[in-house]
C-alpha positions in Angstrom: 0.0 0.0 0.0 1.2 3.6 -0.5 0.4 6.8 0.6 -1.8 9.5 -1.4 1.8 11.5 -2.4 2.9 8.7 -4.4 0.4 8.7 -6.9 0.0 12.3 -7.2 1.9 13.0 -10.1 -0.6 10.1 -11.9 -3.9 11.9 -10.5 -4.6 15.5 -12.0 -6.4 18.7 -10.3 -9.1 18.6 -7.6 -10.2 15.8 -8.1 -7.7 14.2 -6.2 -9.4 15.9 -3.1 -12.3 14.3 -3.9 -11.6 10.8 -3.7 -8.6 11.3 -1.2 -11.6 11.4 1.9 -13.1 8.2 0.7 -9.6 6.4 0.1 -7.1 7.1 2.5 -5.0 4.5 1.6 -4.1 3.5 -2.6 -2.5 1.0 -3.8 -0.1 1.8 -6.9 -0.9 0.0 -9.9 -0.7 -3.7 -10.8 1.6 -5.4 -12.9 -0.5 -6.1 -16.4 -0.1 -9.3 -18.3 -0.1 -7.9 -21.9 -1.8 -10.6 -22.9 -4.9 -9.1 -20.6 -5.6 -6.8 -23.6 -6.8 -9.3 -26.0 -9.1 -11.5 -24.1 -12.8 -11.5 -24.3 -14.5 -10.7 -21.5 -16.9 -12.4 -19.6 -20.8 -11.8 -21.3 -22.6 -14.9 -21.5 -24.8 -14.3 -18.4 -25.0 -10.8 -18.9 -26.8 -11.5 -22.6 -29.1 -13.9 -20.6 -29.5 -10.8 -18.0 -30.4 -8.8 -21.7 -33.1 -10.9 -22.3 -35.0 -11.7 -19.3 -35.0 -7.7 -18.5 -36.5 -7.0 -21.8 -39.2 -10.1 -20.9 -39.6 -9.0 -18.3 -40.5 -5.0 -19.1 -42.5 -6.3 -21.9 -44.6 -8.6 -20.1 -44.3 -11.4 -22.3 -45.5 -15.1 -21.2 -43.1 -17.9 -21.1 -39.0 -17.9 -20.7 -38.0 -15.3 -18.4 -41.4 -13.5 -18.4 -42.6 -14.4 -15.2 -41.1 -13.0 -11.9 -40.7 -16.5 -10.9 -38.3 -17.0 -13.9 -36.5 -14.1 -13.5 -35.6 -14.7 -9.7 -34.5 -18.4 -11.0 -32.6 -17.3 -13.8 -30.9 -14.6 -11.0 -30.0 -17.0 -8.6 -28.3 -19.7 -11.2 -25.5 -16.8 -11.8 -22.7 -15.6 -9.5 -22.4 -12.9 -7.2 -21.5 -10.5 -10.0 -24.6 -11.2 -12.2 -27.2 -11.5 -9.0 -26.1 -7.5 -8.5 -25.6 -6.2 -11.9 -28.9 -4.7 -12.8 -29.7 -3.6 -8.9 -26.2 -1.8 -8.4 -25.6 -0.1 -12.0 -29.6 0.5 -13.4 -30.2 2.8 -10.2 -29.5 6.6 -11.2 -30.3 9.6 -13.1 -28.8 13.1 -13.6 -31.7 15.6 -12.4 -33.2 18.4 -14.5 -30.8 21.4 -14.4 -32.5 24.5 -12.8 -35.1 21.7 -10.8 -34.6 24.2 -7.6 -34.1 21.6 -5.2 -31.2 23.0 -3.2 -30.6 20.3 -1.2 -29.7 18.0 -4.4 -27.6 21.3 -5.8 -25.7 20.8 -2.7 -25.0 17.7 -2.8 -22.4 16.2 -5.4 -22.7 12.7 -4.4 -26.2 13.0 -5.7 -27.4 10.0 -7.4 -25.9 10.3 -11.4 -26.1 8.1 -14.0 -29.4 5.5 -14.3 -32.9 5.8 -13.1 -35.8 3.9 -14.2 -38.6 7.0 -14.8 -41.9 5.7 -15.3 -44.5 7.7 -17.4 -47.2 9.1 -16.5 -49.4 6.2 -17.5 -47.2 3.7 -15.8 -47.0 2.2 -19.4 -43.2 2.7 -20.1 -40.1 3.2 -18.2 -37.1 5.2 -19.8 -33.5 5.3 -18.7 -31.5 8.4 -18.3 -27.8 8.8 -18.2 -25.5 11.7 -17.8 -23.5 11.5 -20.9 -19.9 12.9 -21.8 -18.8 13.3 -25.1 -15.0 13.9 -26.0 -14.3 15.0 -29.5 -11.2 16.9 -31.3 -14.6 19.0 -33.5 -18.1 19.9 -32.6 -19.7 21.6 -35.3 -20.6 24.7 -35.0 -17.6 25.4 -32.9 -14.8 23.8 -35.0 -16.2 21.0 -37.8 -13.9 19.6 -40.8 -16.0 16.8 -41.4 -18.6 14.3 -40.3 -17.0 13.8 -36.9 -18.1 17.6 -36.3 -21.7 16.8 -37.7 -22.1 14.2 -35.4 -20.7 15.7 -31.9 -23.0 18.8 -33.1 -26.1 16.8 -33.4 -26.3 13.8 -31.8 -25.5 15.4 -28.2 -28.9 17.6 -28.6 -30.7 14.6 -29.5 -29.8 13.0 -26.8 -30.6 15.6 -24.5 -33.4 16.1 -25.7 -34.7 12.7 -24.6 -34.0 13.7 -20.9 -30.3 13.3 -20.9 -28.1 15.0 -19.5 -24.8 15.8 -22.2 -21.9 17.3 -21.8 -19.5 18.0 -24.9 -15.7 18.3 -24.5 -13.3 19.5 -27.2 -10.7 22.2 -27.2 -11.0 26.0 -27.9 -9.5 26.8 -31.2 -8.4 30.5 -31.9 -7.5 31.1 -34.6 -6.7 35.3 -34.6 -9.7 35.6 -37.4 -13.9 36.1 -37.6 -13.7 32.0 -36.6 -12.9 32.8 -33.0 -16.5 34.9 -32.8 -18.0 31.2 -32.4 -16.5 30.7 -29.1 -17.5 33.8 -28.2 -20.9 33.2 -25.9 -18.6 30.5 -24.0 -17.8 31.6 -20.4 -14.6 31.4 -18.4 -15.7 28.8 -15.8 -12.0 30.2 -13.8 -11.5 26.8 -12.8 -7.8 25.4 -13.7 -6.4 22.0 -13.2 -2.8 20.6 -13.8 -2.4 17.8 -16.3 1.1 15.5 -15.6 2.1 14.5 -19.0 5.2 15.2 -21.3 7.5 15.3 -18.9 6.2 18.3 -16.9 3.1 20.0 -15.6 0.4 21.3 -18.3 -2.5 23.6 -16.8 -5.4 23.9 -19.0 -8.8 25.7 -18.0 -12.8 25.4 -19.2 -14.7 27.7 -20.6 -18.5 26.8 -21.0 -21.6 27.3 -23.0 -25.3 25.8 -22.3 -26.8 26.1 -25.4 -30.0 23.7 -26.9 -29.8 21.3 -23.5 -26.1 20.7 -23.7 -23.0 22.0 -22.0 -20.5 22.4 -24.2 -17.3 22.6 -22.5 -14.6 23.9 -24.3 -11.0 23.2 -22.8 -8.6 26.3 -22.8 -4.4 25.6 -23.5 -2.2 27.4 -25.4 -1.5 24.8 -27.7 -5.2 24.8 -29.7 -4.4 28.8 -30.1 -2.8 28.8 -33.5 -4.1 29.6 -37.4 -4.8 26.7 -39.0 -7.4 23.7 -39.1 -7.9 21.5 -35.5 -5.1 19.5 -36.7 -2.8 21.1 -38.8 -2.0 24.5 -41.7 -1.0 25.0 -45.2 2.4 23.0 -44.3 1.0 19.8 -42.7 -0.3 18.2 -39.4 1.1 19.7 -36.2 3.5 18.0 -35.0 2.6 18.8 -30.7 -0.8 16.6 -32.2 -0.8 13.8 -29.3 0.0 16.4 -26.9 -2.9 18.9 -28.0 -5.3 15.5 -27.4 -3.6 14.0 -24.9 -4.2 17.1 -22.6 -8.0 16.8 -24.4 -8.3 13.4 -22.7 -6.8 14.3 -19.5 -8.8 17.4 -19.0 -12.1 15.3 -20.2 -11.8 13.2 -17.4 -11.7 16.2 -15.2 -14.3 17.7 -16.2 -17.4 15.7 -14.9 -15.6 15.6 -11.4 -14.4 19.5 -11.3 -17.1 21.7 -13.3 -20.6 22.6 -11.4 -22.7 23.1 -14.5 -25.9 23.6 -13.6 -25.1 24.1 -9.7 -23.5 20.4 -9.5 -20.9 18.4 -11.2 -21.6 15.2 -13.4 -19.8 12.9 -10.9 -18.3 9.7 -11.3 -21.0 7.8 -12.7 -21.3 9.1 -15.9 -20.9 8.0 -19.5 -17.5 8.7 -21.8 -18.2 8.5 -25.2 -14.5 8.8 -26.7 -14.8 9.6 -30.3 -11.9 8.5 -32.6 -8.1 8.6 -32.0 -8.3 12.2 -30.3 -10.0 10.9 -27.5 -9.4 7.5 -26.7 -7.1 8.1 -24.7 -10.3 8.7 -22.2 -11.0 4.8 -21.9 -7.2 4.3 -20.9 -6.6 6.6 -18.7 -10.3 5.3 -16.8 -9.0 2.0 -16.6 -5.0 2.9 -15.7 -5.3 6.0 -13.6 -8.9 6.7 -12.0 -10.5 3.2 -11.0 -7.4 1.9 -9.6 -7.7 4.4 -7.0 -11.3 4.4 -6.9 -12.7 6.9 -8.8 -15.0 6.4 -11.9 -15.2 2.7 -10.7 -19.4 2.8 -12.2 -19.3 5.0 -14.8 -18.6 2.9 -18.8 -17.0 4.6 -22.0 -17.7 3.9 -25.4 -15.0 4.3 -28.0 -17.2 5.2 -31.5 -14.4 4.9 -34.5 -15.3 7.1 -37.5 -12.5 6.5 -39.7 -10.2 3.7 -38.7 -7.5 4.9 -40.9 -6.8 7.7 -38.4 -5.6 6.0 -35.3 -2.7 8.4 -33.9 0.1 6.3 -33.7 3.7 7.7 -32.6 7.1 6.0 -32.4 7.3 3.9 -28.8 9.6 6.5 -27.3 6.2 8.8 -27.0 4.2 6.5 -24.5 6.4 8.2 -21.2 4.8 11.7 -22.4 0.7 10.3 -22.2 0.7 10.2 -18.6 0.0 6.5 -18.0 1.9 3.7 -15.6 4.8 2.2 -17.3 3.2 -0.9 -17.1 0.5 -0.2 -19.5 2.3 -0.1 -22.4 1.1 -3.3 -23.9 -2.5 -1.6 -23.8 -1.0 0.9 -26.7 1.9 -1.5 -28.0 2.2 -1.7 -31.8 4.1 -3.3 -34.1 4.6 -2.6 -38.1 4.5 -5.3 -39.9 8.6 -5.8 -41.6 7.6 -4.2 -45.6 6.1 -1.0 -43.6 9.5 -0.1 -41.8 11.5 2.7 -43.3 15.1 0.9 -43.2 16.4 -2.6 -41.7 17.2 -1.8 -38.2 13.9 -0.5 -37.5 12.1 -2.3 -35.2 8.8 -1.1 -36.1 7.7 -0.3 -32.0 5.0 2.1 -31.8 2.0 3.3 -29.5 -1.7 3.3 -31.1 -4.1 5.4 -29.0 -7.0 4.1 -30.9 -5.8 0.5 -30.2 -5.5 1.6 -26.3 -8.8 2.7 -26.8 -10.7 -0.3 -28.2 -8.7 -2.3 -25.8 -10.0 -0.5 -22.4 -13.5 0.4 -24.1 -16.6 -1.2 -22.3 -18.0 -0.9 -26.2 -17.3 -0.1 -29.7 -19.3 1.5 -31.8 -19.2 2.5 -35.3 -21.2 5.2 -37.2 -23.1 2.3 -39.5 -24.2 -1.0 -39.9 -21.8 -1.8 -42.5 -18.9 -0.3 -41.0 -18.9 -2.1 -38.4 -18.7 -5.2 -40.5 -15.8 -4.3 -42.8 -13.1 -2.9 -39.8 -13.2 -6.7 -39.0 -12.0 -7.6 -42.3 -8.5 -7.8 -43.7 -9.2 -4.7 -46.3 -11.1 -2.7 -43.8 -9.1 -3.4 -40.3 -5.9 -1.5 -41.0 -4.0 -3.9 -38.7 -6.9 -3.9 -36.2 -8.9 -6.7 -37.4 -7.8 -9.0 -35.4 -8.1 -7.2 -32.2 -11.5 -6.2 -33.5 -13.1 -9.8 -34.0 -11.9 -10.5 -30.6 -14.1 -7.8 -29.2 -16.7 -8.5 -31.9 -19.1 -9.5 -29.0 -18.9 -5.5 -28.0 -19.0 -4.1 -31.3 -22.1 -2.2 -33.3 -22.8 0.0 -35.8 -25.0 3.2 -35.9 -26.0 4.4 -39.0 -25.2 8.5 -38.1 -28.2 10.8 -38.7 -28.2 14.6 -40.5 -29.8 18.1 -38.7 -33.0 18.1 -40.1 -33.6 22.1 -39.5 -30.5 23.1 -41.3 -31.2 20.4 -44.4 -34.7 21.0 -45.4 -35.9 21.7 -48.5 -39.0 23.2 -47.6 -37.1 26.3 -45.7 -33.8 26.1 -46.4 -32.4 29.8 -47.2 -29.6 28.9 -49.1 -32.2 27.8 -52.5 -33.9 29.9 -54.8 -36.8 28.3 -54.3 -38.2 26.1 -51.6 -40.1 22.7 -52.2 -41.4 19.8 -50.6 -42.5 16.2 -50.9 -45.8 17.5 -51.9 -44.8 19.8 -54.2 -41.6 19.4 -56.5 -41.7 22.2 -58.7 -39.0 24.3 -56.6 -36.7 21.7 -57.8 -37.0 22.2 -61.2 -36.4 25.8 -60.6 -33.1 24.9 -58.2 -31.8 22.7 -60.8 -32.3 25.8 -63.5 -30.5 28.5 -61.0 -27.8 26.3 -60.2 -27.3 26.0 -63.9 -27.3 29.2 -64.3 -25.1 30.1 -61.9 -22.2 27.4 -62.7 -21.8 28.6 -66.5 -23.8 25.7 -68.3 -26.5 25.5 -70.9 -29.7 25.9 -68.8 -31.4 22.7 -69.9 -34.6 20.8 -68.1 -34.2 17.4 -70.1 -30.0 17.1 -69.4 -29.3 15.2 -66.4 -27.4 16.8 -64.0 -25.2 14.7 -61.8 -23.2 16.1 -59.0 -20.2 15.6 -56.6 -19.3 17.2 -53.6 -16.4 15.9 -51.1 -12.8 15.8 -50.9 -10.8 15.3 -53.6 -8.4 12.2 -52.4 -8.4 8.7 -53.1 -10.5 7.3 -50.2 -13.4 9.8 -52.2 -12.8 7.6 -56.0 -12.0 10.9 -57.4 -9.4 8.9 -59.5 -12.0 6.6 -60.3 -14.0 9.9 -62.3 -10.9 11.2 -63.4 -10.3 8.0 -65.8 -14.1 7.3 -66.8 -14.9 11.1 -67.7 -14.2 10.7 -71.2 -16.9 8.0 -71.7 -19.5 9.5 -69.1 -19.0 13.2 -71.5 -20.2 10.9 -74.5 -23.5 11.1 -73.0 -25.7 14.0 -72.9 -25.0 14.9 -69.3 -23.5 17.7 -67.1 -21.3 17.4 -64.2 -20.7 19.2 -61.3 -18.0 19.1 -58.7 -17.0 21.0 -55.7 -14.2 20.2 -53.3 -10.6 20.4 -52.7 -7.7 18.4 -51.7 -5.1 17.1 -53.8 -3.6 19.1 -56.0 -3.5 17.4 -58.9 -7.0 16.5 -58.9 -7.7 20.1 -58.4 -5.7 20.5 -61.8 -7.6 18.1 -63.2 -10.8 20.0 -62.8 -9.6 23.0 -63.6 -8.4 21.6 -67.2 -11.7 19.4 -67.5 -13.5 22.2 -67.1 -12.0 24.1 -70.1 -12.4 21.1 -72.3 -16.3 20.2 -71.2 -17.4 23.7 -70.9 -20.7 22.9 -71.5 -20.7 19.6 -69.8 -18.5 20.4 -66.8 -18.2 22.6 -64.0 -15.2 22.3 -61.2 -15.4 24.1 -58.2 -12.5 24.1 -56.1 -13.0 25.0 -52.7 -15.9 24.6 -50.1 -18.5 26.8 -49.5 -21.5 25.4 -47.9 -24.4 27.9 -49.9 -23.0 26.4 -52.5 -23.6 22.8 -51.4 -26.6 23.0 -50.5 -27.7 24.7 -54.3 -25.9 21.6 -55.5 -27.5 19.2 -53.6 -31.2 20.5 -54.3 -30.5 21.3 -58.0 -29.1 18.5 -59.0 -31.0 15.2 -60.3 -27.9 12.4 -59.5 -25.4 12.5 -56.6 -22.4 10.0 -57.8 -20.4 8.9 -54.2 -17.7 6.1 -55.5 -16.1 5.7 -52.4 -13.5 3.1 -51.8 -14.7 3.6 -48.4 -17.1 5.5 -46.1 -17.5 5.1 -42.5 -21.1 6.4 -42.9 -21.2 9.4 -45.4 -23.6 12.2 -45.0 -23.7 13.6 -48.3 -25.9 10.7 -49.4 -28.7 11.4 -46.5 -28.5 15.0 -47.7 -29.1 14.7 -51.5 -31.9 11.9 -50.6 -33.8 14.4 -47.9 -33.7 17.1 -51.2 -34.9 14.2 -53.3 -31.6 13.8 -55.6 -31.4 10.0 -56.1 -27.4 9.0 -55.1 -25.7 6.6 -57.0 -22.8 5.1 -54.6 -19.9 2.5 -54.2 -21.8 -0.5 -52.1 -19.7 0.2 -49.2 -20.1 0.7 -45.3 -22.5 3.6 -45.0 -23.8 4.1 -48.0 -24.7 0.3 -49.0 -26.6 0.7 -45.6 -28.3 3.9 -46.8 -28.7 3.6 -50.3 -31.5 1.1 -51.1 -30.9 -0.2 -54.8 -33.8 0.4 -57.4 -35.7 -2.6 -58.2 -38.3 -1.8 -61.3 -40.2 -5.0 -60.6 -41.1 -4.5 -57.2 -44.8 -4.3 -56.4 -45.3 -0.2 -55.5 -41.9 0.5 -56.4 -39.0 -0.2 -54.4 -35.4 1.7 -53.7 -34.0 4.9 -53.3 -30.9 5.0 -55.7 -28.3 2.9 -57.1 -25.0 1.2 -55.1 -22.9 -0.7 -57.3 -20.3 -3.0 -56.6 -17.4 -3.8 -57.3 -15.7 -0.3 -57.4 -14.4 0.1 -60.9 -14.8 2.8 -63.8 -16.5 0.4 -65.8 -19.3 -0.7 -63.1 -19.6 3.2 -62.4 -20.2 4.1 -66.0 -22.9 1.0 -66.4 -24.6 1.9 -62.7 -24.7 5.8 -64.0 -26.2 5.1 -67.9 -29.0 3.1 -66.1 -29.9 5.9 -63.6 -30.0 8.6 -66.5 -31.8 6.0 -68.8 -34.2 5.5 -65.9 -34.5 9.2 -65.3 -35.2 10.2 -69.2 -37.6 7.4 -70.5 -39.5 6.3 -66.7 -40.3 9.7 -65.2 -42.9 7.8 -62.9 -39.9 5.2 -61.7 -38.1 8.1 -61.5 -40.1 10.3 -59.2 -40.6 7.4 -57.0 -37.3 6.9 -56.6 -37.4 10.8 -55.8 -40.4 10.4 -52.9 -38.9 7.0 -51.3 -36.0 8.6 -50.0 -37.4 12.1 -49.3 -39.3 10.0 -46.9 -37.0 8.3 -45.2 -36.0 8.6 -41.8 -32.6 10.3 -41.6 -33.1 12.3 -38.4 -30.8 12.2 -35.2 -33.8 10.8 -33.0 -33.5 7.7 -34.6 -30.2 6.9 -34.0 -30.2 8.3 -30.3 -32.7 5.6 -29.6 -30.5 3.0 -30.6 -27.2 5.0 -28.6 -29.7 4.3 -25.4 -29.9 0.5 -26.1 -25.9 0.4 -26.3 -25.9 2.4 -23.3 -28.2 0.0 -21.0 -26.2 -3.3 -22.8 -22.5 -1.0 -21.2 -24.2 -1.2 -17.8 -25.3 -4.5 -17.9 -21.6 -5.7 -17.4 -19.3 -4.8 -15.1 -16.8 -1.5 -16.3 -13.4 -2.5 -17.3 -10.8 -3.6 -14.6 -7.2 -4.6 -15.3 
């Protein structure tokens, strides 16, 4: 046993106060078996637990419907199964600004879970006190989906009687971006972060804005010109330092901060979102619960790319702030043809592989993807640790903001339209026309692109097959940027297709949105997408996608079938990804467009109907939330 001072430098801040009166003696941390990392944990009985609760709440007859049943089917487990639903389905976070003073006072109050029973006494609903860490959350700092999400999702959630905090750090940039920030308040609350070899201090500034606190972390380091992770010249180099402190001061947050007149407390839920933050799930398991703090709350780590998993030469584990004995959490090795020279030994540290290590779940943002990270092609080296946590892993199709993507009021159109009434988007597809430079010209399909322009996006894949889709009477539109040779590209396509082809390089969101309602086909040939939101988009504005078969968007897009009874799909996915296959899928969607305009409008009104909206997917967050406490967090 040792005393509190020796694990000081491993425990940040106040909250070291607040566990030191509950635990006056600590014991430093045990020696980890790497092997621990890779084993699958016990859930056998807690599936069976799964089962007979939702029986039970359903009221259904036979198997575990009965009370009877249920205490049988109790009292066959252990100890650990016996007390899992009593001792982590008890709490909930209270309604900020309820006026009970007594519960304000109190920070011990009663968190995470409670069982809420409507007013009818038909249904019960579960409520948790959520954390999100995230590097973006739009509309504070967004570069891509991850930002969508951690905008949207969080107000979803909280809007089904949650209670969500957001984390991510404070970019200034010295320009009109900073005016974002600028309803956030100083909190004057500092805490000191032990990590690259010295002391970092970083501070919280807050915001409660639509039901959520969004709590934006203050260091020096996020106050530069640039993107969140990098300029004109590159990615930052200080990048697992920037996130590393984000992870660090994430876990501090729901112990420190009195939002609302009290602090989150321990029993909360971490959702760690990519490489940036899953650190979170580490440092739970190897720095707080240890020493008993955050010994009931559960994290979730929810991958949005797996190509991204911020990994650093070996020699960087001593800066992140964890025991030397968890280095086997974040070990990696590069396989022998990936090694720049012969005496390189290929020793890394993967913070995402720390993170799906540690995590009590996984969770991707679709079906699909969830699917294909197992697989060989998809996994990036994970795979393997992947399948052996398959047990733990789901998918979530992500969801779009349906106020700010509506047809029927969106501001950015010259004229507004609806399911009911499609004319506006004749007159859309005319302006944008207009606008771009080409022949203005009702009976041309228009087929449009907007992304980045890198490999991952097929852009190479339209590069090569441009010649024979321009031997069709259509027009193309593209806007993104990237790499710079495919910027070239469009730049010198456009002066050779002028009436065919229009390349905007760039982003400018207006501009998006015109090109999403005006045009008739969204092409997405994506070697691979996570999810993909441009699909949802062009489908809500009825534009019928056609899209590689691939994670997301073979979850999303529901392929046309003509001899369906009523009509059935909502766009094209073709498979396997090739110019050819792309040129075949696209001929049959104008062909279908021109000569079947009842097919075609159909296709138009089946996935303007569809349900895209964040409220969906929150539901299915709350079932992975109750199957996290179900088990047991995760203990070295």
């Amino acid at each position: 046993m040792e005393t509190l001072q020796s694990i000081a430098p491993l425990v940040s801040g106040n909250s070291l106060l607040n566990f030191a009166k509950r635990s006056p003696k600590l014991s430093l941390f045990k020696q980890v078996d790497a092997s621990i990392f890779l084993r699958r944990r016990w859930r056998w009985k807690s599936a069976i637990l799964t089962v007979a609760i939702r029986s039970v709440a359903d009221g259904r007859d036979g198997g575990a419907a009965s009370s009877k049943d249920w205490s049988s089917m109790v009292e066959s487990s252990d100890s650990k199964a016996e007390n899992v639903n009593k001792d982590h389905m008890l709490l909930s976070a209270e309604k900020r600004n309820s006026g009970d003073e007594s519960a304000v006072a109190n920070h011990d109050i009663p968190q995470l879970i409670k069982d809420i029973e409507m007013e009818d006494g038909s249904e019960k609903k579960a409520t948790y006190n959520i954390v999100f860490v995230t590097s973006e959350a739009a509309p504070y700092s967004k570069t891509g989906g991850l930002g969508d999400v951690c905008g949207s999702l969080p107000i979803a959630l909280a809007d089904r009687g949650h209670r969500v905090m957001v984390v991510s750090p404070r970019y200034l940039h010295d320009g009109p971006s900073d005016k974002k920030f600028s309803a956030a308040v100083d909190l004057n609350i500092r805490t000191n972060v032990f990590c690259f070899g010295g002391v970092q201090e970083v501070g919280y500034f807050h915001e409660y804005r639509a039901g959520v606190d969004w709590v934006f972390v203050d260091h020096s380091t996020y106050q530069r010109p640039g993107n969140p992770y990098g300029d004109t010249y590159g990615a930052f180099g200080d990048n697992q330092l920037r996130f590393a402190l984000l992870c660090h001061a994430a876990c501090e947050a729901p112990l420190l901060l009195p939002l609302g007149g009290y602090t989150y407390g321990e029993k909360c839920m971490f959702l760690a979102n990519d490489w940036h933050a899953s650190l979170v799930p580490v440092l739970l398991a190897a720095k707080y619960r240890p020493c008993g703090v955050y010994k009931d709350c559960r994290s979730i780590v929810v991958i949005h790319n797996l190509a991204h998993q911020g990994v650093e030469p070996a020699v960087c584990f001593k800066n992140l702030g964890l025991p030397s004995e968890w280095y086997g959490a974040l070990e990696w090795i590069f396989p022998t043809w990936a090694r720049t020279h012969a005496l390189d030994t290929g020793e890394a540290v993967n913070v995402l592989k720390g993170g799906i290590v540690t995590a009590d779940r996984i969770l991707t943002v679709s079906q699909g993807y969830s699917w294909e990270i197992t697989t060989a092609e998809g996994g990036y080296g994970l795979q393997e640790l992947l399948k052996s946590r398959q047990i733990v892993l789901n998918g979530i199709t992500n969801g779009i903001d349906l106020a700010e993507w509506d047809p029927s009021t969106d501001e950015h159109l010259p004229s507004t339209y609806s399911i009911d009434d499609l004319s506006g988007k004749a007159k859309c597809k005319a302006a944008l026309q207009e606008e771009l430079g080409l022949p203005v010209r009702s009976d041309c399909p228009l087929i449009g692109f907007i992304g980045r322009l890198d490999y991952q996006k097929g852009i190479d894949i339209i590069l090569h097959a441009a010649p024979e889709i321009f031997q069709d009477d259509v027009q193309l539109v593209m806007l993104g940027s990237g790499e710079k040779h495919y910027e070239d590209w469009m730049r010198m396509t456009e002066s050779s297709y002028k009436e065919k082809f229009c390349g905007w390089v760039g982003f400018n969101v207006p501009v998006s949105h015109r090109i999403t309602a005006g045009c008739d086909i969204l092409l997405m040939p994506s070697r691979f997408e996570p999810c993909g939101l441009n699909q949802l988009y062009a489908m809500r504005y009825g534009t019928v996608p056609v899209v590689h078969g691939t994670g997301g968007l073979r979850d999303t897009v529901q392929t046309f079938n003509p001899y369906a009874e009523g009509g059935e799909g909502t766009g094209w996915a073709f498979t396997p990804l090739c110019g050819e296959n792309m040129v075949e899928v696209l001929r049959l969607a104008i062909k279908t467009y021109r000569e079947y305009k009842g097919s075609w409008s159909g296709l138009m009104k089946r996935g303007m109907r569809k349900d895209v909206s964040w409220d969906n997917a929150a539901a299915q967050y709350e079932q992975v939330f109750q199957w996290a406490f179900i088990d047991s967090p995760y203990i070295s």
